[in-house]
N, C-alpha and C positions, 0 to 999 in steps of 0.2 A: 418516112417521117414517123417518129417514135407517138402512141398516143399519148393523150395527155393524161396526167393523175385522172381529172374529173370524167374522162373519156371511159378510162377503166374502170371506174367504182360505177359507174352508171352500167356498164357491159356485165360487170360480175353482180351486183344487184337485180340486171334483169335475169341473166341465169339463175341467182337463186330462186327469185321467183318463182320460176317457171318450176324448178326443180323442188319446191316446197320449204326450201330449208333458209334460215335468217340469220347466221353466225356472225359472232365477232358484234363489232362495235356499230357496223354500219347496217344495225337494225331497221332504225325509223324511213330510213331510204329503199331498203329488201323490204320494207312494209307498203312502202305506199307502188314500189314497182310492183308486188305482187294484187294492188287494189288494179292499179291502169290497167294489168294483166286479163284481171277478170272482167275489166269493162269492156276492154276490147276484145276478148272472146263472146264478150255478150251482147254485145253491138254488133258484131260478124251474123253471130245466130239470129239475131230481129232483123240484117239486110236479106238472109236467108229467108227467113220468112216473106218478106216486102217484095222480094223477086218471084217467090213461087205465087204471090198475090198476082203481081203482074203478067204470070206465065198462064194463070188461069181465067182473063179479062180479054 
């Protein structure tokens, strides 16, 4: 099954993300997937934290 338009713009907006860069048109979407990005690397790092809390109780 072929993905869908929405499927792909969603898949190459998270790569850009991740990759830093925002080109073309579909900025404001390469914008906000590079925000989830950073919340979810930084939500990873506070369960990191909350687990070494609970490795040390």
């Amino acid at each position: 099954m072929k993905p869908s338009f929405i499927t792909r713009l969603l898949k190459d907006s998270i790569k850009n993300a991740q990759t830093d860069s925002c080109p073309g048109k579909n900025n404001v979407l390469c914008m906000m997937s590079k925000r989830l990005f950073a919340i979810s690397e930084e939500t990873q790092h506070h369960q990191e934290h909350i687990d070494e809390i609970k490795v040390k109780r």
